[in-house]
N, C-alpha and C positions, 0 to 999 in steps of 0.2 A: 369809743365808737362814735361818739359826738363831732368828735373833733374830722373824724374821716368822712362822717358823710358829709360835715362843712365844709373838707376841703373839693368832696366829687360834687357840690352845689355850685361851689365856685368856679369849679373847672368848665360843668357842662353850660354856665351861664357864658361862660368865656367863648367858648363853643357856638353856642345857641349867634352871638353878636358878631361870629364871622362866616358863618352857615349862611347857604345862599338859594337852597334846595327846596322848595315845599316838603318833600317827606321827611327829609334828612330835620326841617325845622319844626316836625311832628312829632318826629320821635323822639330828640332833645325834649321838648316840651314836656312829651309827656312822663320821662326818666327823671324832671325835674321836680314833676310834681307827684310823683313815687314818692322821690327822696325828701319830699317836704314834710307828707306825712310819715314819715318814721318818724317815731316816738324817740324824743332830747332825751328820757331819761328810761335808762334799762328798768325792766320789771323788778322788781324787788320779791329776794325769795327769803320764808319766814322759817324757823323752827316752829310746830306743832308742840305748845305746851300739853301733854297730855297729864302730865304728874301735876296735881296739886292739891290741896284738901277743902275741904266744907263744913261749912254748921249752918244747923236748919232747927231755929228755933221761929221768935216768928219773924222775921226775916233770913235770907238767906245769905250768909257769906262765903267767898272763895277766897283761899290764901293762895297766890302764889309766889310759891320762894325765890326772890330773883335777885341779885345784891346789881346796884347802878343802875336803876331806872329813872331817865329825865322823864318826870311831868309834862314837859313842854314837847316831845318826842314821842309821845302817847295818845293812838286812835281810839277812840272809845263808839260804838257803835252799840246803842240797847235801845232795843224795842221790847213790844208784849209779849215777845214769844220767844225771843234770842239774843244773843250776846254774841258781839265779836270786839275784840281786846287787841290791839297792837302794837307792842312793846320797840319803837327802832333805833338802833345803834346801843345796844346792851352789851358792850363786852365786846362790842364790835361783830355782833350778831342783832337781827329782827327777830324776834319772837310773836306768838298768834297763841290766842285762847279763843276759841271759837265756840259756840253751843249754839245750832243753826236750829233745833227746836226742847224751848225746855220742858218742865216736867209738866208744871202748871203755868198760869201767866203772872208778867210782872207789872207794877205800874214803873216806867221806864224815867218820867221828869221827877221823881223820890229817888232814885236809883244813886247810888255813888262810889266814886271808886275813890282810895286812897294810898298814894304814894309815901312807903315809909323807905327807912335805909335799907334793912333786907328784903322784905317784901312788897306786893302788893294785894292788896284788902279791899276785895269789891262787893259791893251791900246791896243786895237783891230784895225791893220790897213786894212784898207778893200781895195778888190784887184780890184771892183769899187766903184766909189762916188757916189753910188747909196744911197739913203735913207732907211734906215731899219724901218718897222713897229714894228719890234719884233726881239728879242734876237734870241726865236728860227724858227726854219724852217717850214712854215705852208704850205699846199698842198693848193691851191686856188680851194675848192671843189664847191664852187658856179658860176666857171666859165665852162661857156657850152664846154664841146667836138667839137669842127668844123671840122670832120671828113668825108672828100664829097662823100664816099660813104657808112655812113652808115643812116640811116633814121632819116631826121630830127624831127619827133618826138620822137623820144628816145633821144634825146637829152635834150628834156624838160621831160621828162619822167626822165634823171637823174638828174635834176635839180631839179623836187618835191624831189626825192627819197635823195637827198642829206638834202631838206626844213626838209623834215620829220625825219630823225635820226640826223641830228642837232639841231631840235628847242624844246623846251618847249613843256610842255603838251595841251596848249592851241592851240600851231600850231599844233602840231600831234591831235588834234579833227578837229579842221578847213579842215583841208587838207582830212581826213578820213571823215568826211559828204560830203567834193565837192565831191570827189570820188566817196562818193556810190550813193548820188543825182545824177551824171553823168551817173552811170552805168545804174544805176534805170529808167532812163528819166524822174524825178522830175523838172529836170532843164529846164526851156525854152532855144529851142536852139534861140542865137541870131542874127543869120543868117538868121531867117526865112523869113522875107519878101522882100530881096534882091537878089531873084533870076533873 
């Protein structure tokens, strides 16, 4: 693709030096400076490493199994929060590990990756020695709001509503009959005789 917009650069330049037109020497111009900014080199498209393993003692490492990975052919981008990895020309494939928010933070200039024959081994130091559940950063949706002034049942109110667009088909029935039972007054209330 390189090579052709070089050739319509050249051509409409050739153009543009025999053109005698104000508009005609407009529109060359400006066709010319289209084709300037097209980008010399196509996008590069990656494989999504999704498969790889972890340990989390007190630092955090990721293995990923990859045989042929140049050093020298290797992005590494870590900050406090994220990681992106780019593996190019592996097999005659780009590869990407991406982690756009992790679990906890890391301290990013400790940080290191290392290049072996089958794999690569990147050392995540974490900025506390707290335990990670997970690589990436999960929002604790089942934990209640403790918000003292707003009503404490909406609180449980967003704790079904969290049950329900979380769970399975099974619990979005369960949850949708208490509900209508309740609404219904199907349900015996259990309070009744402790007045």
């Amino acid at each position: 693709m390189a090579e052709e917009v070089a050739l319509d650069l050249e051509e409409l330049r050739h153009i543009q030096s025999i053109a005698k037109r104000p508009r005609i020497l407009n529109l060359i111009s400006s066709e010319i400076s289209n084709l300037e900014k097209v980008p010399s080199t196509p996008a590069l498209n990656y494989v999504t490493l999704g498969s790889f393993s972890w340990s989390n003692t007190d630092k955090v490492k990721i293995y990923i199994f990859l045989e042929g990975v140049d050093r020298e052919k290797m992005e590494t981008e870590i900050k406090p929060t994220s990681i992106d990895i780019k593996l190019h020309d592996v097999q005659g494939k780009n590869y990407r590990c991406a982690i756009p928010k992790l679990h906890k933070q890391i301290v990013p200039e400790k940080c290191k990756v290392l290049v072996k024959p089958t794999r690569v081994v990147i050392t995540l130091i974490k900025a506390s020695k707290e335990n990670w559940l997970d690589l990436h950063f999960k929002e604790d949706k089942l934990k209640p709001n403790l918000d003292k002034e707003k009503d404490p049942m909406a609180g449980i109110m967003d704790l079904m509503k969290n049950m329900y667009n979380e769970g399975d088909e099974e619990m979005k029935r369960t949850i949708a009959k208490a509900w209508t039972d309740a609404r219904s007054g199907k349900t015996a209330d259990p309070l009744r005789g402790f007045n």
